[in-house]
N, C-alpha and C positions, 0 to 999 in steps of 0.2 A: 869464587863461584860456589852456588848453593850443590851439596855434592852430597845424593842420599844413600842411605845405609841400611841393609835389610833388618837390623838388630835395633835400630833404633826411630822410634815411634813419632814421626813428624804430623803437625795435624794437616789439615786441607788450607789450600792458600784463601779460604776464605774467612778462617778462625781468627777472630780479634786479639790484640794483647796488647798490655800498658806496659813501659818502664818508669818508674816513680824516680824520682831525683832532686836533687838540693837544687837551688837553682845557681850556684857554682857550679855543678856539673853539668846545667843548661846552658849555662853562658860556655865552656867547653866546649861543648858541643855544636853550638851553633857557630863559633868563631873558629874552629878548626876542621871541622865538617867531621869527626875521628868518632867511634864508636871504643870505648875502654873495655878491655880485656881483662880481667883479672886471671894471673895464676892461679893457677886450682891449691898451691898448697900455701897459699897468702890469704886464702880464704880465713874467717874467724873459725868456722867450724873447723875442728881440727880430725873429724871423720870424713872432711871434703877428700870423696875420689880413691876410699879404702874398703874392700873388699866385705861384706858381711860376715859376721863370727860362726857361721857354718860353711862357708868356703874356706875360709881360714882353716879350721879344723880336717875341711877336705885333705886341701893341698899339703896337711903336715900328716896325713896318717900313714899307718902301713902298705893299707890299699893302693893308694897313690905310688909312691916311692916300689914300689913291687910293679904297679905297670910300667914302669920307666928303669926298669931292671938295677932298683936299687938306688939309682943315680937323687941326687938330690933336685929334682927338679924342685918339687916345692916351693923351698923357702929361695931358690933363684929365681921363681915369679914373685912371691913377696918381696923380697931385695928390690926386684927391679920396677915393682907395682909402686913404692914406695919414691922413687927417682921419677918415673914416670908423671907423676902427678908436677914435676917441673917442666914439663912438656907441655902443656894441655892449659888451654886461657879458654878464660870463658865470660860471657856477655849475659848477662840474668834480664828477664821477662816475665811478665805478670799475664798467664790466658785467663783472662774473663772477659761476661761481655758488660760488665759494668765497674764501678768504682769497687775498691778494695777498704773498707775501713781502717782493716788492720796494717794496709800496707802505708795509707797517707800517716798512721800514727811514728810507723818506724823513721819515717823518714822526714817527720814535719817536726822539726825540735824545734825550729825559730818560726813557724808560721810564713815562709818561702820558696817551700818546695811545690814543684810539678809534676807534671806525668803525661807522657806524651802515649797516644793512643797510634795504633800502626794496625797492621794484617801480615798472616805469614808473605803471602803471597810478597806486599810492599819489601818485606823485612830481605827475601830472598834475592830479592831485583836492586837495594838501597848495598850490598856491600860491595866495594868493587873491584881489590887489590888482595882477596885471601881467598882461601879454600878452606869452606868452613861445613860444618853439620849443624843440625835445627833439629831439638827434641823433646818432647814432654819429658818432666822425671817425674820418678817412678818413688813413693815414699813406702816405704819397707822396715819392718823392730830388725833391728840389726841383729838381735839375738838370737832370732830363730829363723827370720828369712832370707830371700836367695835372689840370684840373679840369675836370668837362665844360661848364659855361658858365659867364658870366660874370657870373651872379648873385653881388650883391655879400655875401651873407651866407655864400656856399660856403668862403669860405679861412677862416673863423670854424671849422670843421667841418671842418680840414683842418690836418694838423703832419707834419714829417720823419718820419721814421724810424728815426731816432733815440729818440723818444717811444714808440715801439710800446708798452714792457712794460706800459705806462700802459691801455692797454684802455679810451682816455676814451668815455663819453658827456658831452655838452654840454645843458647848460641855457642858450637865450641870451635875452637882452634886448635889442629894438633900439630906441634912445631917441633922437633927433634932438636935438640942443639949439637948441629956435626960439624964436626973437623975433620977436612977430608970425608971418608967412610965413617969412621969413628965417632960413635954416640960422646961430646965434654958435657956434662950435666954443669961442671963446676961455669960453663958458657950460657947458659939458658936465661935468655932474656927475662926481662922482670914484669913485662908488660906488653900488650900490644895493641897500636891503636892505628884502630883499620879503617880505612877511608871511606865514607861513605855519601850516598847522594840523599839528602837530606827532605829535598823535593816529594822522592820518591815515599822513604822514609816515613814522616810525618804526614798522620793524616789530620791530626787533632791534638790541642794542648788544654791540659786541665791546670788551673792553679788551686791550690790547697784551701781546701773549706775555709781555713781558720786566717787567712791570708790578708794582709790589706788591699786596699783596690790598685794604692800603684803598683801593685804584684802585675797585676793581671795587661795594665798599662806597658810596663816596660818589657813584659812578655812578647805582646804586638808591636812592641817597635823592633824587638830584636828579630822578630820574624821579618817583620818587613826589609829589613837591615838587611838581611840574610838570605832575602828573593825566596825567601816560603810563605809570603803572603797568604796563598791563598790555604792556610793550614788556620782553622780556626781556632778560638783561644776562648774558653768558656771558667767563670769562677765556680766551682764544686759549688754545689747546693745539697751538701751530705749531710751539714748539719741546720738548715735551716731552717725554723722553727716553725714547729706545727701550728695549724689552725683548723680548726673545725667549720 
């Protein structure tokens, strides 16, 4: 269930967004109904879900450790910020209201990739087995900028600037891995794939500008397969050649 947060920046259930995909990860999809999670610290980015280098320098100064009467709290939120990021799966989103160039490139290495178009609104109604957040992130120079508190789910919802062209919105999962009471880190699942209504889900499928036409073929029969019929199935016309 969609479960909101006053720290974190969800748009209006009527804001569109694409997820780009191989179409391995479309046929997944369509045959298991399961929406993939990735762990935040299996991410490539290896700043995925770490604290900016002026929070960092917060939490280790004198100031700090002096309101906390000394005690080391600091570097016991780094320690645990660090573990934390094994808790926390997340579902990546494209908010535009049109094709991404830059994203069909990342993702079209054989000329077979898709991207299915959705609404928050759909995207909130299509999960049906998690308790999950829904948020725009936030792109920030790690060097000099901030987050505005220290809610530990904020840096989940937070990447360089470098990432900008990406336009993410986030889908998160925050999953603790307990025994008994007791937080096992060394127990933290590796994935999580959350069941979703597919119906609901999908409003629309693009196939990859640079694609063959059976792409776009076996797409509609997988829908059909699949009882998401009526989710249209359109070939990108990104790159198709101008005329005067």
């Amino acid at each position: 269930m969609f479960m909101e947060h006053p720290d974190i920046e969800t748009p209006p259930d009527e804001v569109g967004i694409w997820r780009y995909m191989t179409l391995e990860s479309f046929l997944f999809l369509m045959t298991r109904s399961r929406l993939y999670f990735c762990r935040a610290d299996k991410f490539q980015d290896p700043w995925e879900g770490v604290w900016p280098k002026p929070i960092v320098r917060a939490l280790r100064s004198q100031e700090f450790a002096q309101s906390y009467k000394g005690k080391d709290l600091g570097e016991t939120i780094l320690r645990w910020s660090e573990n934390y990021r094994k808790s926390v799966f997340i579902n990546c989103w494209c908010k535009n209201s049109h094709e991404s160039a830059a994203m069909w490139s990342i993702y079209d290495g054989r000329g077979t990739s898709v991207a299915i178009t959705s609404t928050i609104g759909r995207l909130k109604r299509a999960i049906l087995d998690r308790d999950f957040y829904i948020g725009n992130v936030q792109y920030i120079d790690y060097r000099d900028g901030t987050i505005p508190t220290l809610n530990m789910l904020l840096p989940f919802f937070t990447k360089r600037k470098s990432f900008e062209h990406e336009q993410e919105l986030r889908v998160l999962i925050n999953e603790l891995p307990l025994t008994g009471k007791k937080v096992d880190w060394a127990k933290a699942s590796e994935e999580i794939l959350a069941r979703a209504d597919l119906r609901t889900l999908i409003d629309t499928v693009y196939v990859s500008p640079s694609a063959a036409l059976w792409v776009k073929d076996v797409v509609g029969e997988l829908l059909a397969k699949f009882q998401v019929a009526e989710a249209k199935v359109h070939q990108s016309r990104l790159y198709e050649a101008h005329v005067y």
